[in-house]
C-alpha positions as CSV (number, residue, x, y, z in Angstrom):
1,X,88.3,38.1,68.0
2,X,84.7,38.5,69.4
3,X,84.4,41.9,68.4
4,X,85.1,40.4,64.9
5,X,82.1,37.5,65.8
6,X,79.5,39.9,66.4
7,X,80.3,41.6,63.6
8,X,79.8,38.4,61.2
9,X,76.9,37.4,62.8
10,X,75.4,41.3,62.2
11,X,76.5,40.9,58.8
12,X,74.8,37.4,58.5
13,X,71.6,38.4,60.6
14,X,71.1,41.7,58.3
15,X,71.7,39.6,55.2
16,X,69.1,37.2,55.8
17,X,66.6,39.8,56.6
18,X,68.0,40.9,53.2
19,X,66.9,37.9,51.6
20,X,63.3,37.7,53.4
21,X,62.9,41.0,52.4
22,X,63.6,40.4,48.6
23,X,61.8,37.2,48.5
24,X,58.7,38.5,50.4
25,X,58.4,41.8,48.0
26,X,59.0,39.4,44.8
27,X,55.9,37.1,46.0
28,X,54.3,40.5,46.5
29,X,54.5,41.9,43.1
30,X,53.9,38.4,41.2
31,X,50.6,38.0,43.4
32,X,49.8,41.7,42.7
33,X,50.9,40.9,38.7
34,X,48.7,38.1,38.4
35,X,45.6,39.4,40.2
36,X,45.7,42.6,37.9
37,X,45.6,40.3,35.3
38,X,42.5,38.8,36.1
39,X,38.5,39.8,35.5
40,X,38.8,40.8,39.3
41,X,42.4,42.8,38.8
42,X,40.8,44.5,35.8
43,X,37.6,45.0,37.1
44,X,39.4,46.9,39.9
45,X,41.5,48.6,37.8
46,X,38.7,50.0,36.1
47,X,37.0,51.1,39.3
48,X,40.4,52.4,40.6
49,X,40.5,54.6,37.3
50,X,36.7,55.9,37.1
51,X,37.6,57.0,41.2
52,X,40.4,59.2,40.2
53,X,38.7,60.5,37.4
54,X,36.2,61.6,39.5
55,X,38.8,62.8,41.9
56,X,40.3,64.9,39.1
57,X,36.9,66.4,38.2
58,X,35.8,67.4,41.3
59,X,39.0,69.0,42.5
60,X,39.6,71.0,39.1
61,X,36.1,72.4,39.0
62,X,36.7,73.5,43.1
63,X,39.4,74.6,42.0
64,X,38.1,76.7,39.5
65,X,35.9,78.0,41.9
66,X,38.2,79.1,44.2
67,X,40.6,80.9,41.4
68,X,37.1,83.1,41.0
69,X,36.7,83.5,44.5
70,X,40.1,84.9,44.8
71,X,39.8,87.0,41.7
72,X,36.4,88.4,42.9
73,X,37.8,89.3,46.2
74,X,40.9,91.1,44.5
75,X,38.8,93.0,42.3
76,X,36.6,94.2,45.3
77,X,39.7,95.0,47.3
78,X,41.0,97.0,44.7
79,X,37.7,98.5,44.1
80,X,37.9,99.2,47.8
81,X,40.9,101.2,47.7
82,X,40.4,102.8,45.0
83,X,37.2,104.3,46.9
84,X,39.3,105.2,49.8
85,X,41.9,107.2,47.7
86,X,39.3,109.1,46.3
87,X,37.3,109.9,49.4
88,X,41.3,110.5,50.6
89,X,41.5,113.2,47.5
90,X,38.3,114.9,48.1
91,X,38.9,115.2,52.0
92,X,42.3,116.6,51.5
93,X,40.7,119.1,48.5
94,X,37.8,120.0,51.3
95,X,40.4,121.0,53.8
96,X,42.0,123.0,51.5
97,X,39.4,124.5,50.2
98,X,38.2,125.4,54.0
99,X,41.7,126.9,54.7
100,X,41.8,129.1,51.7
């Protein structure tokens, strides 16, 4: 019987904490509903917006600059060993050469 007690009164505890919980994130969003709503909410809202806008530039046009980074690095790379096979080519054709 008192395992079955402190079980209720769990249940009871949790369930009120529940209902705090639910009440205190209702008052939440109506205060948050009706301050968007006003020349301040909007106002923000607008400010909110322009900032991420921003945001949005600024990382597209670094990231831009970094996709032409990479592909100026793997073009040089490649231009790299593409030099090295051919000095590869003519030192293996030299030694050949000298051998004959």
């Amino acid at each position: 019987m008192k395992l079955f007690t402190h079980h209720l009164k769990k249940l009871v505890m949790n369930s009120k904490k529940l209902i705090a919980g639910l009440i205190i994130g209702v008052a939440a969003g109506t205060f948050i509903a009706l301050f968007l709503q006003s020349d301040k909410g909007k106002g923000l809202m607008e400010d909110v917006k322009d900032t991420a806008s921003d945001v949005e530039d600024s990382l597209r046009a670094k990231l831009k600059s970094f996709d032409n980074e990479v592909s100026d690095l793997m073009k040089k790379g490649k231009e790299f060993v593409s030099d090295l096979e051919d000095k590869a080519k003519r030192a293996t054709k030299s030694a050949k050469n000298a051998t004959s």
